[in-house]
C-alpha positions in Angstrom: 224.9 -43.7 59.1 221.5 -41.5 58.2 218.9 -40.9 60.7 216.7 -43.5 59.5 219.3 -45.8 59.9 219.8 -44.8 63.5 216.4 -44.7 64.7 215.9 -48.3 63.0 219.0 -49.1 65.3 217.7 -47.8 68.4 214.4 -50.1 67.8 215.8 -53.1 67.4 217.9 -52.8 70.4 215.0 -51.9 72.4 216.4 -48.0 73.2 213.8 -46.0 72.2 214.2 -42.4 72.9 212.4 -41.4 76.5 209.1 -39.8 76.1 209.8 -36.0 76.9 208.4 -34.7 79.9 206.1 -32.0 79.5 208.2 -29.2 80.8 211.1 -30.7 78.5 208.7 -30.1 75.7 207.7 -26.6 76.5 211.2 -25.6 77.4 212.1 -27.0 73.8 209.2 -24.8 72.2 210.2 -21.9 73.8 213.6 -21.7 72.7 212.9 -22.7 69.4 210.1 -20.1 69.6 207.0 -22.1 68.4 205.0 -21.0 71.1 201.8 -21.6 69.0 202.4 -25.3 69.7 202.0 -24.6 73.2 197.9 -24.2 73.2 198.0 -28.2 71.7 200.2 -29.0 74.7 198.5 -27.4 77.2 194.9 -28.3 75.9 194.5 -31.8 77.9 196.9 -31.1 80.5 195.3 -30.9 84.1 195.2 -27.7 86.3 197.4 -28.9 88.7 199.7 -30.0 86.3 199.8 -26.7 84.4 200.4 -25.6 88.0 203.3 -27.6 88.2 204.6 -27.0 84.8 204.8 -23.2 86.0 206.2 -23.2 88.9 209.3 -24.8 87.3 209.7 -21.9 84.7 211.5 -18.8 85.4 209.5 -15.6 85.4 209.9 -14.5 82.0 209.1 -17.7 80.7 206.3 -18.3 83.2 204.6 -15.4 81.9 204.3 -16.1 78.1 203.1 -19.8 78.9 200.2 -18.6 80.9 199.0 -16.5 77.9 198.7 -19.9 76.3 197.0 -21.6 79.6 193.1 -21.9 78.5 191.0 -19.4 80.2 188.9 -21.9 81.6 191.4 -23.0 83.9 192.7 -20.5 84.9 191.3 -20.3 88.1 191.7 -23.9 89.3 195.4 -23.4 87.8 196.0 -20.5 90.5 194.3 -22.4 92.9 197.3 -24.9 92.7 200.3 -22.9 92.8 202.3 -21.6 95.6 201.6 -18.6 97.2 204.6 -16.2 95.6 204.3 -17.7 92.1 200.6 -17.3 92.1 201.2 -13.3 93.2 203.4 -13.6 90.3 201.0 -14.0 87.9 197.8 -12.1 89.1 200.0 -9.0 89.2 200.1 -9.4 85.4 196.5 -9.8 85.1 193.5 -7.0 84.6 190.7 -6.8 87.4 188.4 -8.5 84.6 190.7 -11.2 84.3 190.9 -12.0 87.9 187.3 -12.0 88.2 186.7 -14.1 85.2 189.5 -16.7 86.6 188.1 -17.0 90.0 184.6 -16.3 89.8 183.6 -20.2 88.9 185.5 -21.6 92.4 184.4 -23.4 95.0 184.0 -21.3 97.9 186.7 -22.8 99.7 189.3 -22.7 97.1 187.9 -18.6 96.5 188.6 -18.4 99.9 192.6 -19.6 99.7 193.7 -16.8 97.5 190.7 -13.7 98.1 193.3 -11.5 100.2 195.9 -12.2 97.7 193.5 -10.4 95.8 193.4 -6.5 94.9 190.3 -4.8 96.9 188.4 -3.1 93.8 189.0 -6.9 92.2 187.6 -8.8 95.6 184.5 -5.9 95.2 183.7 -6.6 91.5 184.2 -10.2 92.7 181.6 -10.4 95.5 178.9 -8.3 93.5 178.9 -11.5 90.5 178.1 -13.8 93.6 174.7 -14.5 95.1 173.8 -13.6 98.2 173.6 -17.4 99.5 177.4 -17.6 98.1 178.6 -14.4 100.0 177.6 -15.5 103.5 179.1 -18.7 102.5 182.2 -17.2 102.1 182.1 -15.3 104.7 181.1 -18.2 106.8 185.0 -19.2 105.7 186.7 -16.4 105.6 185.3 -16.2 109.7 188.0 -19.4 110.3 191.8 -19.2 110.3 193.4 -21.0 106.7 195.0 -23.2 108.9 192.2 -24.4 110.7 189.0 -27.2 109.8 186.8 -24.5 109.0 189.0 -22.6 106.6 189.8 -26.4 105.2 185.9 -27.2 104.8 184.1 -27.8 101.5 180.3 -25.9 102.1 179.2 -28.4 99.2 177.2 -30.8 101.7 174.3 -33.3 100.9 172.3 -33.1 104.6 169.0 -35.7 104.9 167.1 -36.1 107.9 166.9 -39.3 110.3 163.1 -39.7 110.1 162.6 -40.5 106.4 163.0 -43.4 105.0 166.0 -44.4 102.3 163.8 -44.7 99.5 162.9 -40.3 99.9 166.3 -39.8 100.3 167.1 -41.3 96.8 163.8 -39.8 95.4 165.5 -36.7 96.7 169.0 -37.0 95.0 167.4 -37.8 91.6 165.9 -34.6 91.3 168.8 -32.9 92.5 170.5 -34.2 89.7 174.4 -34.3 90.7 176.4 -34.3 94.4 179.6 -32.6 94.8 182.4 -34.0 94.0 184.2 -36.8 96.4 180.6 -37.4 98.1 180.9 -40.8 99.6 178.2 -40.3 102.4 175.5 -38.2 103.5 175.0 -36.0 106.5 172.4 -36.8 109.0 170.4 -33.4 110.5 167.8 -33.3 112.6 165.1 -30.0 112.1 168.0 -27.0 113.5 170.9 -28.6 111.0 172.8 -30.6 114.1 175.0 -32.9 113.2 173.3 -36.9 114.1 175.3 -39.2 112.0 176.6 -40.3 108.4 174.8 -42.2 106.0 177.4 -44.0 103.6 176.7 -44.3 99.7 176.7 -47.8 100.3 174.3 -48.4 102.9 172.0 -46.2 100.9 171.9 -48.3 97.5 172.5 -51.7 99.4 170.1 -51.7 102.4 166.0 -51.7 102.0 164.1 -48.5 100.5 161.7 -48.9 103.3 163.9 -48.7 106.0 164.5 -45.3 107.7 167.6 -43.3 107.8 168.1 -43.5 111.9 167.9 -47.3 111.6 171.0 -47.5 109.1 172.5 -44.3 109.5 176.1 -44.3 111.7 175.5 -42.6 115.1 179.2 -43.1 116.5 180.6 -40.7 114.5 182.3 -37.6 115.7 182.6 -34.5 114.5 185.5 -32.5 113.9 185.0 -28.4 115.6 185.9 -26.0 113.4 188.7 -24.2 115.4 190.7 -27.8 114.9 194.1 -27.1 114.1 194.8 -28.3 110.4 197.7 -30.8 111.6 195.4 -32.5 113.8 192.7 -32.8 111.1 194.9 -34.7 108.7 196.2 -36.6 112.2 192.4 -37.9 112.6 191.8 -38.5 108.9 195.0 -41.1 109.1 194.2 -42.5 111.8 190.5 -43.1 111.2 191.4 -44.1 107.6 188.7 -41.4 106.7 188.0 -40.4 103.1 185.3 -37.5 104.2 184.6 -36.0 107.9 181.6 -33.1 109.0 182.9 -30.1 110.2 180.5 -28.7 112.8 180.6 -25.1 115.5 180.4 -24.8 119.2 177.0 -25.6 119.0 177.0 -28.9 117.1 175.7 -27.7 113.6 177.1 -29.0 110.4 178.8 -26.4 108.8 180.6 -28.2 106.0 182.6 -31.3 105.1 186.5 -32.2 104.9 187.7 -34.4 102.2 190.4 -36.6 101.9 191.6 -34.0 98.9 192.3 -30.8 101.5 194.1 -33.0 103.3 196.8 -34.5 101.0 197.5 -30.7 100.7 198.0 -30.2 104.5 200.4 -33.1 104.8 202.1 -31.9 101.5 202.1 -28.4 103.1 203.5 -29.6 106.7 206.3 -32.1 104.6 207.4 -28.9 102.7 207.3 -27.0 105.9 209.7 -29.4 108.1 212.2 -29.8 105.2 212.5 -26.1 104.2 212.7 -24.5 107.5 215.6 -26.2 108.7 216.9 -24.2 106.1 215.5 -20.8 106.8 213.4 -20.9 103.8 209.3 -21.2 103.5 207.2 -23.6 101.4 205.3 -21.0 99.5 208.9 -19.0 98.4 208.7 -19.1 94.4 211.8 -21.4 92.9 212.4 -18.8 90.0 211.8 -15.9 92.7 214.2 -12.4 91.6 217.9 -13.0 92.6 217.7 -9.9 94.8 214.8 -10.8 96.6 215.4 -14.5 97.3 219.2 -13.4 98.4 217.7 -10.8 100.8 215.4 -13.9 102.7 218.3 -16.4 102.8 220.6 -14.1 104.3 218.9 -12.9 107.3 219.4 -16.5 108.1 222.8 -16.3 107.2 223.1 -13.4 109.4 221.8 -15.4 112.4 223.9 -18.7 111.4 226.6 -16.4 110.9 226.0 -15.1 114.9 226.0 -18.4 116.7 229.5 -19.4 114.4 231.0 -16.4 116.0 229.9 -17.3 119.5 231.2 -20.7 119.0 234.9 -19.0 118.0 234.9 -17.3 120.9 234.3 -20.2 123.3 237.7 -21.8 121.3 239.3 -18.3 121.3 239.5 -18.6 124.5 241.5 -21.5 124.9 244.1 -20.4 122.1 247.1 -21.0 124.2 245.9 -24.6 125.2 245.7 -25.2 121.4 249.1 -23.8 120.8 250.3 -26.3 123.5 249.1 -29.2 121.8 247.8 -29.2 118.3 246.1 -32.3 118.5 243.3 -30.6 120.0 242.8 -29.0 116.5 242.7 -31.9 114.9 240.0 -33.8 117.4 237.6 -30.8 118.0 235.1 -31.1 115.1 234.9 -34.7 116.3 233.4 -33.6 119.3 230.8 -30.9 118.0 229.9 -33.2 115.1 228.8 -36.3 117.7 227.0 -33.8 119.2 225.4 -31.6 116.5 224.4 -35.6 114.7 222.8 -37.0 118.4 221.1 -33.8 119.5 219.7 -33.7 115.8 218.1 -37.0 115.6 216.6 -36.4 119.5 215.1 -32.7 118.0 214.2 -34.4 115.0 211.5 -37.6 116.7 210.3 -34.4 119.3 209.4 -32.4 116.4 208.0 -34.8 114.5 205.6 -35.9 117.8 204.9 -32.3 118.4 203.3 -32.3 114.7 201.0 -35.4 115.5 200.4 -34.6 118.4 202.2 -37.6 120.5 204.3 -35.2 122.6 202.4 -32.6 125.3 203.6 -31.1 128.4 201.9 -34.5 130.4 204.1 -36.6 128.8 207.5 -34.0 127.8 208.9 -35.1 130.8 209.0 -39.0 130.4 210.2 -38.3 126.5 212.8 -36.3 128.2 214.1 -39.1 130.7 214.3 -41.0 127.8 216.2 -39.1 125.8 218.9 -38.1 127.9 219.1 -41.9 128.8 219.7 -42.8 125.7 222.2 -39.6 125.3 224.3 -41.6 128.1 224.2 -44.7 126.8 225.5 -43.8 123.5 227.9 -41.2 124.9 229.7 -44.5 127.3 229.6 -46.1 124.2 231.4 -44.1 121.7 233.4 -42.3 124.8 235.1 -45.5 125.2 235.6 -46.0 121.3 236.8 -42.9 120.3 239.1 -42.5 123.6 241.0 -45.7 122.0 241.2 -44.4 118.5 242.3 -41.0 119.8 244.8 -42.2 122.4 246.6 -44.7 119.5 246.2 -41.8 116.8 248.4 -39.6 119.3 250.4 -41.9 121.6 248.7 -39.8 124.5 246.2 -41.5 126.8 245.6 -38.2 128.2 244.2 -36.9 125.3 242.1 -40.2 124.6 240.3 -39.7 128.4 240.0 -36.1 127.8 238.2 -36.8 124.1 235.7 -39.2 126.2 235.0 -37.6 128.6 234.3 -34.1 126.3 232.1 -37.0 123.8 230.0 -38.3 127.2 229.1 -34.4 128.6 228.2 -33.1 124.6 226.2 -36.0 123.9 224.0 -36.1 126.8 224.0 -32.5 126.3 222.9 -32.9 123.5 220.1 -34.9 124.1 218.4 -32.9 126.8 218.9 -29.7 124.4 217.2 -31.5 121.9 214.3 -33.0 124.0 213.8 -29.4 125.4 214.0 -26.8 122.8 211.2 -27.8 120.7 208.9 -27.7 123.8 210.3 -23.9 124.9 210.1 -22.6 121.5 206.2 -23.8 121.4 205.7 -22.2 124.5 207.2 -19.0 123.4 204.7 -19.0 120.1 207.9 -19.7 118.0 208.3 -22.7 115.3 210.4 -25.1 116.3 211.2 -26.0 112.9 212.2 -23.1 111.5 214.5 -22.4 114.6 215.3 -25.0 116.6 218.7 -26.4 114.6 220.1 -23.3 114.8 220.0 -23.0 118.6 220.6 -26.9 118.6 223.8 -26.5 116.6 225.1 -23.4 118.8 224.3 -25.6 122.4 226.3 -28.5 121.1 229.0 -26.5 119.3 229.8 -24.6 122.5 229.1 -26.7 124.7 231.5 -29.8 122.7 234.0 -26.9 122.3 234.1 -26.2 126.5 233.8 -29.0 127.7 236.7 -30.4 125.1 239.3 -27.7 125.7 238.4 -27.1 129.3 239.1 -30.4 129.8 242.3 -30.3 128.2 243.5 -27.6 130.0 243.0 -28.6 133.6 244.4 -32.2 132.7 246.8 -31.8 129.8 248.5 -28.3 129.8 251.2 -28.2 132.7 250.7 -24.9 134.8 
């Protein structure tokens, strides 16, 4: 059967080929080596998705698809990738280059990647920019990354409360254009304090006459700049916001946040949760060198590697109890597993209310009560169950109590180690995150491990 054939086949059926994704396609261009088709490809694509489309190529390949990236998207490209990728590929550019790519940002964005930056290119940079534009980057630079000012968009539309709507549109027509994702207006009185919003819609809907103060929205609150990120994308959820003012200590609007940064944030925090669990970081480059992604992921192998020993030597020391009974062998991982799976899920809702802000010290110990209620709950529960299925497995009834009993102290264990480590690592500046299943795993191992064989040799093993 020819190829027309086929194809006729496959249309009359209804199983058209898939549509290849765009990475499928540049992949396919590459090894064929038609990389001229790659500008056509790239043309309409969006910066984000070039982003994308990068991040999933290894190095070498990386390198000759941003030659074909358009150079006037280069910047908002960068803008979009993660942090080791980007470094990546402004290594392999000239200062010119740089400035050229980044020179058109908004100050925000400029602000993300500037001490990625080589000094003698952030120099060249900041001579192309106005004066106005330097103190505005300053302005953000002066706020951590992580907080609502380094998040903030200076781009700002501010009216006054004593005018009337009708100046206020005379005013945008001959600005000509508002920045981007401008749903509303900020209300200032004469020293730029913040008073109130004025929606789009009120403005185009309610009577030219009227003034501002009468329609504007007074019960609005600011957000300070020093705002953690995580609570700014907290307030945007819960207030169903689209854009918030971002004002100082002193109540003056200082920028805007828009529903835009904040998709990153929560993108950025989902990433974070995920790949610290595994000792890894959000920003680590997929396609990274062998060497150096092998040297990251085995310090925490090294530390994993430490507790695993620890937990050897707690059963080390019951060797001779094992060697008396080697059912013991077969029912231990039983009891650090119930453990390591209940302390988890405790760790897991703490962590998770630490990040949106539903667990504080006023209320840790009430989550904690909780917790370790539920901890003996569960461990009556499945003591019971798996002291059955243990004493039938083995003909032993003493082994069945002793698996209980070692199920009841691990799981409640369990639960007050995972109620309480998050909080101690937080107040000892550390991420819970990024360690708190390792020394979760370690308390429940050992502590499943003693209780389990020291159990077994006060009851089962005949002085």
């Amino acid at each position: 059967m020819n190829a027309e054939n086929t194809e006729a086949d496959n249309t009359e059926t209804g199983k058209a080929e898939p549509e290849k994704t765009a990475l499928q396609s540049i992949i396919e261009l590459l090894r064929q080596d038609m990389t001229e088709q790659i500008d056509v490809l790239l043309q309409d694509m969006h910066p984000a998705d070039i982003a994308h489309l990068l991040e999933s190529l290894p190095g070498s390949d990386r390198q000759v698809v941003w030659q074909h990236v358009p150079d006037d998207v280069h910047g908002e490209t960068l803008i979009h990738m993660n942090e080791e990728a980007r470094a990546q590929l402004m290594r392999g550019m000239e200062a010119g280059q740089l400035v050229a790519a980044t020179e058109t940002l908004d100050t925000d964005d400029l602000a993300d990647i500037l001490a990625e930056m080589p000094q003698a290119v952030i120099q060249e940079l900041l001579l192309t920019m106005e004066q106005q534009d330097r103190e505005r980057l300053r302005s953000v630079l002066s706020y951590p990354e992580d907080s609502a000012g380094g998040l903030m968009d200076l781009e700002t539309v501010m009216v006054r409360a004593d005018v009337s709507l009708d100046v206020v549109l005379r005013y945008l027509r001959r600005r000509g254009n508002i920045p981007a994702a401008t749903d509303t207006l900020f209300v200032v009185d004469r020293e730029t304090k913040f008073l109130g919003l004025l929606p789009l819609t009120r403005l185009l809907t309610e009577e030219p006459s009227q003034l501002v103060s009468k329609v504007m929205q007074a019960d609005v609150s600011a957000i300070p700049a020093e705002t953690n990120a995580t609570e700014v994308a907290n307030l945007f959820e819960r207030r169903d916001l689209i854009t918030a003012p971002v004002v100082d200590d002193n109540n003056h609007l200082l920028g805007r946040i828009t529903i835009d940064d904040v998709v990153d944030v929560i993108r950025d925090e989902a990433d974070h949760s995920l790949l610290s669990m595994a000792g890894l970081n959000e920003e680590d480059d997929m396609f990274a060198p062998v060497i150096s992604s092998a040297r990251r992921r085995a310090v925490w192998l090294g530390i994993n590697l430490l507790t695993a020993f620890l937990a050897s030597w707690v059963i080390g020391r019951f060797d001779a109890t094992i060697q008396h009974l080697v059912a013991l062998a077969v029912l231990m991982p039983i009891v650090a597993s119930m453990g390591g799976i209940a302390g988890s899920q405790t760790l897991t809702l703490v962590i998770r209310g630490m990040a949106l802000g539903q667990v504080t010290e006023s209320n840790a110990h009430r989550l904690f009560l909780k917790e370790l209620s539920i901890g003996i709950w569960n461990g009556l529960i499945w003591a019971i169950i798996i002291a059955l299925i243990a004493g039938l497995w083995f003909q032993n009834l003493g082994i069945g109590i002793v698996m209980g009993s070692a199920i009841i102290i691990n799981l409640i264990a369990a639960a007050a180690a995972g109620a309480t480590i998050p909080l101690l690592l937080r107040r000892f500046g550390a991420d819970p995150a990024l360690s708190g299943t390792v020394i979760l795993t370690t308390v429940t191992d050992v502590v499943g491990f003693f209780s389990f064989l020291g159990l077994a040799t006060l009851f089962l093993i005949k002085q």
